[in-house]
C-alpha positions in Angstrom: 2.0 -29.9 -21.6 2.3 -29.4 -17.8 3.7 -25.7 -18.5 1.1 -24.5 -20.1 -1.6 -26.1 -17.7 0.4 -23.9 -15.5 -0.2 -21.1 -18.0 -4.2 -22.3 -18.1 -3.9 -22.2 -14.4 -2.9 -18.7 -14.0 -6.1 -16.7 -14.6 -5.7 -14.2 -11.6 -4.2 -10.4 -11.9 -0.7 -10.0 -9.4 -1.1 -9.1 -6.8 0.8 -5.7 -5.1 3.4 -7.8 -3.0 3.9 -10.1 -6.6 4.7 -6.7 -8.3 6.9 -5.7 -5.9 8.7 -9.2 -5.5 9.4 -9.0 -9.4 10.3 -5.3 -9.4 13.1 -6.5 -6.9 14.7 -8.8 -9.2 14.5 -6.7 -12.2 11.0 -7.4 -13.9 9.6 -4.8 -15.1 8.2 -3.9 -18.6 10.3 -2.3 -20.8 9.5 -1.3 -24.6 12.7 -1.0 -26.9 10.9 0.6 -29.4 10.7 3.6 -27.1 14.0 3.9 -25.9 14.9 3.9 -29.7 12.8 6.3 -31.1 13.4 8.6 -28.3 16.9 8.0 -28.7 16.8 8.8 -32.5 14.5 11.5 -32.3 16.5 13.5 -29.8 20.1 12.9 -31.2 18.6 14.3 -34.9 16.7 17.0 -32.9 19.9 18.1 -31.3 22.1 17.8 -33.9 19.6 20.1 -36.4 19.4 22.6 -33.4 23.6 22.3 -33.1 24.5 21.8 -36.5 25.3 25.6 -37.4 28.1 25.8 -33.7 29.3 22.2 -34.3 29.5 22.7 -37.8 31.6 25.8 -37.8 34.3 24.0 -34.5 34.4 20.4 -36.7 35.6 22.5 -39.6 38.0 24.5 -38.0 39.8 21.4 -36.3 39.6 19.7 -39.1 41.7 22.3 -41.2 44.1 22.6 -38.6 44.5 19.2 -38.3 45.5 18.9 -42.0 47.5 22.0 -42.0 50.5 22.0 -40.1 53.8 24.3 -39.8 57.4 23.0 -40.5 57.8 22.7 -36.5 55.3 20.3 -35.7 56.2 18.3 -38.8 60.3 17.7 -37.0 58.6 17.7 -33.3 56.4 14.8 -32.3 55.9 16.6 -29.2 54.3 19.9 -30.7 52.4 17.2 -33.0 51.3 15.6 -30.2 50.1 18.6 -27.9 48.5 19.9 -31.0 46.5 16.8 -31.8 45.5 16.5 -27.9 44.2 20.5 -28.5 42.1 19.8 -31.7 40.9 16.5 -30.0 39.6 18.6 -26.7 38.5 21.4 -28.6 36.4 19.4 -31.0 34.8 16.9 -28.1 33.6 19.8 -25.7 31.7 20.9 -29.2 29.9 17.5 -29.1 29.7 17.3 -25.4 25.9 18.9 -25.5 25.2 16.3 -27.9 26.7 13.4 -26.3 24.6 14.8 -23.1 21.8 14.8 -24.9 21.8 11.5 -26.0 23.0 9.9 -22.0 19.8 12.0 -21.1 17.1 10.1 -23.6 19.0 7.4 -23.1 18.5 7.1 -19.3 15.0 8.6 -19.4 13.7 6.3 -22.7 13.2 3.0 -19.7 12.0 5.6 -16.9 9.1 6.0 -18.5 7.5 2.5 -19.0 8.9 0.6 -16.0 10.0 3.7 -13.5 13.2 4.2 -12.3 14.8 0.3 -11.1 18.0 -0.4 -9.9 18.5 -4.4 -8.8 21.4 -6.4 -8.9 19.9 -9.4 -8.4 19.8 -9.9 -12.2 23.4 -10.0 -12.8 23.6 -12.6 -9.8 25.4 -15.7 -11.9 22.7 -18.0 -12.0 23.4 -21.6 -13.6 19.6 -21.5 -15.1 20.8 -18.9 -17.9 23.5 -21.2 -19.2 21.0 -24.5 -19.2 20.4 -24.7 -23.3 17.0 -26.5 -23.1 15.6 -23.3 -21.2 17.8 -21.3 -24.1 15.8 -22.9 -26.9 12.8 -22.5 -25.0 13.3 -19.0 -24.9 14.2 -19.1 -28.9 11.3 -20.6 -30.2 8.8 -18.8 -27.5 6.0 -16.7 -28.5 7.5 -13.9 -27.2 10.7 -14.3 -29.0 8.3 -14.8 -32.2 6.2 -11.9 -31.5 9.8 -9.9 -31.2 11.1 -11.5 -34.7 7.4 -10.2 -36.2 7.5 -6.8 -34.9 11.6 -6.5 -36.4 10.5 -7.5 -39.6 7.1 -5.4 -39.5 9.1 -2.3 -38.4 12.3 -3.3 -40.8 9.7 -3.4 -43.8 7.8 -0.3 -42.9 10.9 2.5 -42.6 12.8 0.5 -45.2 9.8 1.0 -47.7 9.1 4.2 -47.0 12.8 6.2 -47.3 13.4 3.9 -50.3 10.0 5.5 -51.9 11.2 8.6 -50.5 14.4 8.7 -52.3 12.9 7.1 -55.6 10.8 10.3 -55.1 13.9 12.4 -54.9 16.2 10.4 -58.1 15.8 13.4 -60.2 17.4 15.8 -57.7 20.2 12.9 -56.8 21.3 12.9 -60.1 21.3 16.9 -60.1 24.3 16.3 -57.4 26.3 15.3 -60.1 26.2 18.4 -62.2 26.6 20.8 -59.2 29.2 22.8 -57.9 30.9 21.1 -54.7 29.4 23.6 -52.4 25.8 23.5 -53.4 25.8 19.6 -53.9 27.3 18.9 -50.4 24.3 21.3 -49.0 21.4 20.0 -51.1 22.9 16.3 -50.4 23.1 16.5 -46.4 19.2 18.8 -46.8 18.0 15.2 -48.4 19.8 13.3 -46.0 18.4 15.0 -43.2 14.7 15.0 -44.9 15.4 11.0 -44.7 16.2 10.4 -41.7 13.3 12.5 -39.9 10.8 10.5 -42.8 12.4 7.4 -41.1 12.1 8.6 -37.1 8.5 9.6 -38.1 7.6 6.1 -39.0 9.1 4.7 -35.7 6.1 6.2 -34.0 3.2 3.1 -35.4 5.7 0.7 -33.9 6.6 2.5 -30.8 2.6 2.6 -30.3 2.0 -1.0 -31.0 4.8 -2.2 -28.7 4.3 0.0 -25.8 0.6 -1.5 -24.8 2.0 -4.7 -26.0 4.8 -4.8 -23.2 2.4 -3.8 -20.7 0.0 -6.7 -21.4 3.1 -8.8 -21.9 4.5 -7.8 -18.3 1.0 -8.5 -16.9 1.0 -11.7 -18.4 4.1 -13.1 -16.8 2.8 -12.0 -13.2 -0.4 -13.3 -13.3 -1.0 -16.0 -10.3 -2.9 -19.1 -9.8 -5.4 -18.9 -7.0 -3.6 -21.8 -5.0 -0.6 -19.1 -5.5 -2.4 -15.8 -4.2 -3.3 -18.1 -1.2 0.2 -19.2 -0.4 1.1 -15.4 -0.9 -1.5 -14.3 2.0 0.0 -17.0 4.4 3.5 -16.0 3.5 2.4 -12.0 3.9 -0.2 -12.5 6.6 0.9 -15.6 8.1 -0.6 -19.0 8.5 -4.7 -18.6 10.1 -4.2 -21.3 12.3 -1.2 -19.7 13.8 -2.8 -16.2 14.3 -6.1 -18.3 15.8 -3.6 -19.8 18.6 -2.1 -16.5 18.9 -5.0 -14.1 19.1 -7.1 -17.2 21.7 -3.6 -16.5 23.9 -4.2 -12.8 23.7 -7.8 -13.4 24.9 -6.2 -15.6 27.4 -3.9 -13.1 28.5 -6.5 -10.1 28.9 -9.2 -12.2 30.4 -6.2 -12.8 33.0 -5.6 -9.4 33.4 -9.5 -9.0 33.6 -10.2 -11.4 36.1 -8.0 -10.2 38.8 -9.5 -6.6 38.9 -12.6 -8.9 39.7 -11.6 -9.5 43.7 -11.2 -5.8 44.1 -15.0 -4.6 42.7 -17.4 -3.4 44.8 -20.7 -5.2 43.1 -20.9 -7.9 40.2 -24.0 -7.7 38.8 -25.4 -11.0 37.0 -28.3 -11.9 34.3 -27.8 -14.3 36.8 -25.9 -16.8 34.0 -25.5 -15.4 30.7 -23.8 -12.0 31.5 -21.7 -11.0 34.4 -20.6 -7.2 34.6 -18.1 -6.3 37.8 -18.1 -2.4 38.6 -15.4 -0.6 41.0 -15.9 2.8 42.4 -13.0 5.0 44.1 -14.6 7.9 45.5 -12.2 11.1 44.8 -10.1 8.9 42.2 -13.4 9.0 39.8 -15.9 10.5 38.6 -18.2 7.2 37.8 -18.5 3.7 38.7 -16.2 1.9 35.9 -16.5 -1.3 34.6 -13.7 -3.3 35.4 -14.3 -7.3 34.1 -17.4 -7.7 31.8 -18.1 -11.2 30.0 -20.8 -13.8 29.4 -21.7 -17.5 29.7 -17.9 -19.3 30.7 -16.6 -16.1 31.3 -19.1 -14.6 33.3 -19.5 -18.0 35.6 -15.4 -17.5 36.3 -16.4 -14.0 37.4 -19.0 -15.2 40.1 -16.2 -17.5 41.1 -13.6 -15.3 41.7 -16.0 -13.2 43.2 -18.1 -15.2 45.7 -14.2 -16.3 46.5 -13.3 -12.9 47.5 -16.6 -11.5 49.2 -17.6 -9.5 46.1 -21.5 -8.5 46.6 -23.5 -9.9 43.9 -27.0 -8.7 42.7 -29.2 -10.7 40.0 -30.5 -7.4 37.4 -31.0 -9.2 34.3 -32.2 -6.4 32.2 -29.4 -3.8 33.9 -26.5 -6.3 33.3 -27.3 -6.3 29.9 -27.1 -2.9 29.5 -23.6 -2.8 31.0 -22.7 -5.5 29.1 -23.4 -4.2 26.1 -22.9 -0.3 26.2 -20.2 0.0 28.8 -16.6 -1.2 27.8 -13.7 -2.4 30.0 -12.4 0.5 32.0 -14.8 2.7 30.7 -17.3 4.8 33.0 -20.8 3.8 33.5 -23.3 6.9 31.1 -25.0 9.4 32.9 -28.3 7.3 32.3 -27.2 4.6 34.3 -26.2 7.1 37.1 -29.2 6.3 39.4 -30.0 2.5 39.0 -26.3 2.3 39.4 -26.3 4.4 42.7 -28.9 1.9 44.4 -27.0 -0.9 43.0 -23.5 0.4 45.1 -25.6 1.3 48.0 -26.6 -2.0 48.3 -23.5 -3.7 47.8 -22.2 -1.1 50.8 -25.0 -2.0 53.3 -24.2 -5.5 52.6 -21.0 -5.5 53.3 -21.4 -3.4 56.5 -24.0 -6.2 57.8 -21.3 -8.9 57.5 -18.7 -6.6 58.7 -20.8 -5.6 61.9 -23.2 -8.8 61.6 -26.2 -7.2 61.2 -29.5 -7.7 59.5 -29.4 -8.4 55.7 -30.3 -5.5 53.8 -33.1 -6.3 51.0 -32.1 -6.6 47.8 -33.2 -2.8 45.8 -36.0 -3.1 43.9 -37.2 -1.5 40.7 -34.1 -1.0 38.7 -35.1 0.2 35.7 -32.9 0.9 32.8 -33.6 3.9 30.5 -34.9 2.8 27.2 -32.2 3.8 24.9 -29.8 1.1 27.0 -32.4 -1.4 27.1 -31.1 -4.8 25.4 -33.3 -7.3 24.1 -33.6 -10.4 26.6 -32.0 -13.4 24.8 -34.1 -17.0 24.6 -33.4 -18.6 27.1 -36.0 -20.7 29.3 -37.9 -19.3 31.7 -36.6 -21.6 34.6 -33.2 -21.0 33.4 -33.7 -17.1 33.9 -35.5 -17.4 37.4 -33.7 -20.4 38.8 -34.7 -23.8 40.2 -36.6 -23.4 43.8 -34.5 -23.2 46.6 -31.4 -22.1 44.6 -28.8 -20.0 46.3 -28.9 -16.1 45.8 -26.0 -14.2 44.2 -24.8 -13.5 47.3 -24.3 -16.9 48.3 -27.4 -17.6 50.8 -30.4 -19.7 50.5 -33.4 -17.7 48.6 -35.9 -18.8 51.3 -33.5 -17.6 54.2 -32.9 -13.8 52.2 -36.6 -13.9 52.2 -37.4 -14.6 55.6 -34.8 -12.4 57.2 -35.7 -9.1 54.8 -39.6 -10.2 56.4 -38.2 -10.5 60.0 -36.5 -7.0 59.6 -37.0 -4.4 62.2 -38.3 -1.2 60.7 -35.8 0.9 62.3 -33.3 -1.4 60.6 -35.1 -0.9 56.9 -35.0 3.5 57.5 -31.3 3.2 58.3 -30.6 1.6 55.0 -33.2 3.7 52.8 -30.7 7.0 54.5 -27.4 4.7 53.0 -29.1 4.1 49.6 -29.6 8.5 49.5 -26.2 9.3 50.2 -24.3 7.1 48.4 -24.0 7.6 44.8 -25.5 11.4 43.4 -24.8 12.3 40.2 -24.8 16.0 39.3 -27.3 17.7 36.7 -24.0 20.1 35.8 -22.2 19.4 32.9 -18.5 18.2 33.0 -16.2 20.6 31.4 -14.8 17.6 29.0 -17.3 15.5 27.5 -20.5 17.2 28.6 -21.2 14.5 31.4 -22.5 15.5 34.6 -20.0 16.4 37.9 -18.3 14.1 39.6 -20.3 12.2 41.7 -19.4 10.9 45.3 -20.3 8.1 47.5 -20.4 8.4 50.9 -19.0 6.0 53.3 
């Protein structure tokens, strides 16, 4: 009763890696049916086609094998070397035939169940000699459906040569008044009529048993669905374990990410949700390049690392959404973004030249505007979350009040110098690059 719940329970097609597992240990279908009418129908076909060669060498050895000279009869050695000639001569005349027959007999299998070779099956296995699995397999439905199709198959050809040659009793008993010759020839013409009558009807059950061993194969694969899922864990391995190890892989590259942070030359924030970090090497690129990118928990660790290393830090909300989303790691900044991105940098160069030299503050760049096509919908979040409590610290670390009351107190000398800085620094080229169609390389100045 529990087997064939297990049957029940096994509703599911195999799967590729099932196929395989069971072509490995010798499973595949095979139909005896056509190995044997292959087998038949080629050995008569090539002994009909050789009959008239063979025919003529198996006479002549057989009359010099019954007709022998008074030297061979005192000589066993001449008897001897004369049998071993006849014996040669007459199995190189059925060596085609014998070929033949190896051929159909190796390609009768090939053609159901492929070519297979395992040894697994003839491992010795002390299942095969436990007799309650033995009578199981004796009173199974697939050793009944193989008793059926014998006796189907045993009653067909049987009942149609024996109409056959009650067709052909008036022409059997003719034998009998014939000369030797003639009734030897008409006999073995019958004979052969017979036996291609008889390979003839192998066909109905070589066409029944062929789809039948394919849906019997099929059968004996078939899985359970708590099976396929224990397949995909074996195959593709447990989720949980490739969960820990794809969160260390994260792990690992936001490592890798985070210290390229301490050597950008502006992070630019949303100010919470999104933190992008760009680098610019002027004469070792053509464009700014994103070099750390993340959001929420990552993107506060970026602001960390970088308010601990002096990194400039600008709050563009709508332009660090656009790099967030349209620029990948190590990737250079579009051609859109050239401009917004070239006040961005000046910026972040005036700034650091005022700490540097201690200078005035420069005010923060205003009107960075981000070409539609990069625009990125603003996500809900609150309003005070977006503009910050009153009082809160900039992104680059001082009191809003205090940015705003030094940029006020600035000396207009002071503000020209740094409009010149914000020209000079990054200008991208209108000339296509001979690559990818972006513009020249564009330079910042120091």
């Amino acid at each position: 009763m529990a087997d064939e719940q297990s049957s029940d329970d096994k509703t599911e097609e195999a799967t590729p890696h099932r196929i395989q597992k069971a072509r490995e240990e010798g499973q595949v279908p095979r139909s005896r049916e056509l190995a044997t009418f292959l087998l038949l129908g080629g050995g008569a076909a090539g002994l009909w086609l050789l009959a008239g060669p063979l025919g003529d060498t198996l006479e002549r050895v057989l009359g010099a094998s019954f007709g022998f000279d008074r030297a061979q009869a005192l000589d066993s050695r001449v008897m001897l070397a004369n049998a071993l000639m006849l014996g040669q001569e007459a199995l190189l005349a059925l060596l085609p035939l014998f070929a033949l027959l190896m051929v159909l007999a190796l390609v009768g299998p090939v053609l159901l169940g492929g070519w297979m070779f395992s040894t697994k099956s003839l491992s010795p296995s002390l299942g095969k000699l436990n007799p309650v699995k033995g009578l199981g397999r004796m009173v199974s439905s697939q050793a009944l459906a193989e008793l059926l199709k014998t006796i189907a198959k045993s009653i067909l050809v049987g009942g149609v040569v024996v109409m056959y040659l009650h067709a052909q009793r008036q022409e059997l008993m003719a034998l009998m008044m014939m000369p030797l010759g003639n009734a030897m020839a008409d006999a073995l013409a019958i004979v052969a009529r017979c036996t291609a009558l008889a390979i003839l009807m192998l066909i109905v059950p070589t066409l029944m048993d062929v789809p039948y061993q394919l849906w019997s194969h099929a059968k004996k694969l078939r899985m359970s669905l708590e099976e396929i899922k224990r397949e995909h864990k074996e195959t593709d391995g447990d989720p949980q374990i490739k969960a820990r190890i794809r969160q260390q892989q994260q792990a690992m590259a936001r490592a890798r990410m985070m210290s390229a942070v301490p050597t950008a030359d502006v992070i630019v924030n949303n100010p919470t949700h999104y933190s992008v970090a760009l680098v610019y090497h002027e004469g070792d690129m053509r464009a700014p390049r994103v070099v750390a990118k993340g959001r929420d928990e990552v993107a506060l660790r970026i602001r960390e690392v970088g308010e601990a290393n002096g990194v400039p830090m600008l709050s563009a909300p709508p332009l660090a959404r656009a790099l967030h989303t349209h620029v990948d790691l190590e990737q250079e900044i579009p051609i859109a973004l050239y401009q917004v991105i070239a006040e961005v940098l000046a910026w972040a160069m005036r700034l650091k030249r005022a700490r540097q030299q201690g200078g005035l503050r420069p005010s923060l760049p205003a009107g960075l505007s981000v070409p539609d096509e990069y625009q990125v919908p603003e996500e809900a979040q609150g309003t005070a979350e977006e503009a910050g409590p009153p009082g809160a610290e900039r992104d680059d670390g001082e009191p809003a009040a205090e940015a705003e009351a030094s940029a006020a107190g600035a000396m207009s000398s002071d503000h020209d110098s740094d409009d010149a800085d914000a020209g000079a620094v990054f200008q991208p080229s209108a000339k296509p690059g001979p690559d990818d169609g972006a513009t020249t390389d564009p330079r910042v100045g120091s």
